[in-house]
C-alpha positions in Angstrom: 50.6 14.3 174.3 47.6 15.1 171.8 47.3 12.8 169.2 48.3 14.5 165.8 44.9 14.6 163.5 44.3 13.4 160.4 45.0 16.8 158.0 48.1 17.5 159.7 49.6 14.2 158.6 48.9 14.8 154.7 50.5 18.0 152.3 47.2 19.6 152.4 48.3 22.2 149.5 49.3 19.0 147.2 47.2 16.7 147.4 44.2 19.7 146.8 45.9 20.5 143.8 46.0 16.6 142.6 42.8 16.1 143.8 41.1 19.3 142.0 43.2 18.4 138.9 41.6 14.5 139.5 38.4 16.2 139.7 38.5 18.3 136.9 39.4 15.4 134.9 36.5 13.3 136.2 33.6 16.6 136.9 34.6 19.6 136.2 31.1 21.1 137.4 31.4 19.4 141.0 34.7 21.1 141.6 34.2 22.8 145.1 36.2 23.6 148.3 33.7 21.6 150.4 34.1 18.7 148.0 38.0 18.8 147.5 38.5 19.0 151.6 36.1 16.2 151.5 37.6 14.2 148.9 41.5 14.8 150.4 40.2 14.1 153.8 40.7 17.0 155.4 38.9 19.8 157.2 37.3 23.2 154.9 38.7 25.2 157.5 42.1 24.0 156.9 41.6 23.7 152.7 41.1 27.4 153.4 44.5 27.9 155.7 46.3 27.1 151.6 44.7 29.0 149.4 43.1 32.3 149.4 39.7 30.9 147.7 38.6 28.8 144.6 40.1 31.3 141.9 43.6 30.6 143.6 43.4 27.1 143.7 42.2 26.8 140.4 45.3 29.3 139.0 47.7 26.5 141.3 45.9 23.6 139.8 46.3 25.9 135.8 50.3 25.9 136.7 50.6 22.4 137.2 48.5 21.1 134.6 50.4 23.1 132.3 53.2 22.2 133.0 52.3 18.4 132.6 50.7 18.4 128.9 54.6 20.4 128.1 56.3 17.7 130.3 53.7 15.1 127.9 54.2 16.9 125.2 58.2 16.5 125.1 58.1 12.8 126.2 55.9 12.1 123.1 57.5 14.2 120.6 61.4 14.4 120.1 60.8 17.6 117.9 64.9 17.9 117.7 64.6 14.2 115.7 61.9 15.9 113.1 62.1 18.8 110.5 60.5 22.1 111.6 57.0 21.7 109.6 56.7 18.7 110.9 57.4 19.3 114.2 54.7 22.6 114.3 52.4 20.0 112.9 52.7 17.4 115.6 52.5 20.4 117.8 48.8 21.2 116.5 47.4 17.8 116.3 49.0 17.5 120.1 47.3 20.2 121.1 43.9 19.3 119.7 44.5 15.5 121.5 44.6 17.0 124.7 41.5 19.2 124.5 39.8 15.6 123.3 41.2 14.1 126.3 41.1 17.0 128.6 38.3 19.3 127.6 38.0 21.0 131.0 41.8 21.2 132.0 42.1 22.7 128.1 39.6 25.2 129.1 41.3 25.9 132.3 44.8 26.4 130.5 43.8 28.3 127.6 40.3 29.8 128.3 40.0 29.9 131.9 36.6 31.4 133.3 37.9 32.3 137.0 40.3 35.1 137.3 43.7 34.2 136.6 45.4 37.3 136.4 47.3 37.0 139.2 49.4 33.6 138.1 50.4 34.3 134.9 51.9 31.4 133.4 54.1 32.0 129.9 51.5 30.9 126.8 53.3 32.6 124.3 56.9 31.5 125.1 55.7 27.9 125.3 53.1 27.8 122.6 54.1 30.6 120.0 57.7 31.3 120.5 58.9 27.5 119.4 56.5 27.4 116.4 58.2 31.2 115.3 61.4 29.7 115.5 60.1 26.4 113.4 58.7 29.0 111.1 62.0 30.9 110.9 64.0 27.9 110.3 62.0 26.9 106.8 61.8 30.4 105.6 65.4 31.4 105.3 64.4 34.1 102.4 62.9 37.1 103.0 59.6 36.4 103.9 61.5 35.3 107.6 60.4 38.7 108.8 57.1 37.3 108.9 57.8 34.5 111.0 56.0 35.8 113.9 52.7 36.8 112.3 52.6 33.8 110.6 53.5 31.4 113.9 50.7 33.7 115.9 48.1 32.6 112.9 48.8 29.1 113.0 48.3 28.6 116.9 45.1 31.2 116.8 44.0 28.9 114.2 44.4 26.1 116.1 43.7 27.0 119.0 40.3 28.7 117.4 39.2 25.3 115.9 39.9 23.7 118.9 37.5 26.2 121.1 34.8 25.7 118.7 34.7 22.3 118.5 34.8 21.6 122.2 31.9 24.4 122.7 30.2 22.3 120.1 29.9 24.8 117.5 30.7 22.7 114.5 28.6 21.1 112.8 28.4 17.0 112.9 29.1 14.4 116.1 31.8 14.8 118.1 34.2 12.9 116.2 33.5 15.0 113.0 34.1 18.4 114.7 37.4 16.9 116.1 38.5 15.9 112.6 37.5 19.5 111.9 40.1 20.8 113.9 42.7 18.0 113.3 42.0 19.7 109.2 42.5 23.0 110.5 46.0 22.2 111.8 47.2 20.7 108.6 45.2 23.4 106.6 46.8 26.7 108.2 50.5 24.7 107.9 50.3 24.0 104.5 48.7 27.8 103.1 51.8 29.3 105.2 54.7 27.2 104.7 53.6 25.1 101.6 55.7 22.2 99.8 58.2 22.3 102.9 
């Protein structure tokens, strides 16, 4: 009987998409299929048996890490326990934490430069939609009808600060531009739902 070899004893699809996530983290720019099957420990041939080429590994790896900074999101945050301006607020300065921590899996999420049309993964319900109903729930006049122009401008806001300061466009050190965009947050809140 033919001993079994090495790829075949490991989730090749998996651990690539750990791995490129890892790798990502670590060097975005030395993110290759040669390098992943080399760092999982597995042949190219059969990195190339799961995924179609780098563009679909990278909109696997997008999924997960998406669906991690929610999972994070909700551990740290019990937006239920907090009142709605606050929660949209903790929602921006969460935001701009993990594009500090995760500049390259931010840009993959939110900005990504392969071609991800073919995994679309819901942006709007999970970034927009809970902010509109936040917005809804402290304008109970009239000026509710607005509630999704006004939830769309705070997260373009936010997440336009946020782009700019991890492409370096403000001015000032790091740590200046990322208080730049922690301002923006509070700064868009308070001009749309002020004294709340």
């Amino acid at each position: 009987m033919a001993r079994p070899k090495k790829q075949d004893a490991i989730d090749i699809k998996s651990k690539a998409i750990v791995e490129a996530s890892a790798l990502l983290r670590e060097a975005p720019d030395r993110l290759s299929l040669s390098s992943l099957a080399k760092r999982i420990g597995c042949s190219a041939p059969a990195l190339y048996a799961h995924f179609t080429n780098k563009d679909d590994l990278l909109n696997r790896v997008r999924e997960r890490v998406f669906t991690e900074m929610v999972e994070m999101r909700q551990t740290h945050i019990d937006e239920a326990a907090l009142c709605p301006v606050e929660a949209i607020r903790r929602r921006g300065h969460g935001a701009v934490d993990f594009a500090i921590e995760h500049p390259a899996l931010y840009r993959l999420i939110f900005a990504p430069s392969h071609d991800a049309s073919a995994h679309e993964i819901n942006l709007c319900d999970e970034s927009i939609g809970p902010i509109t109903d936040r917005v809804r729930t402290v304008l109970s006049n009239g000026s509710a009808k607005n509630a999704d122009a006004i939830a769309r401008t705070i997260w373009f806001a936010t997440h336009g600060a946020i782009m700019i300061a991890l492409d370096g466009q403000l001015e000032g050190p790091d740590q200046a531009r990322w208080e730049r965009a922690h301002a923006t947050v509070d700064t868009v809140i308070d001009l749309f739902l002020p004294s709340h």
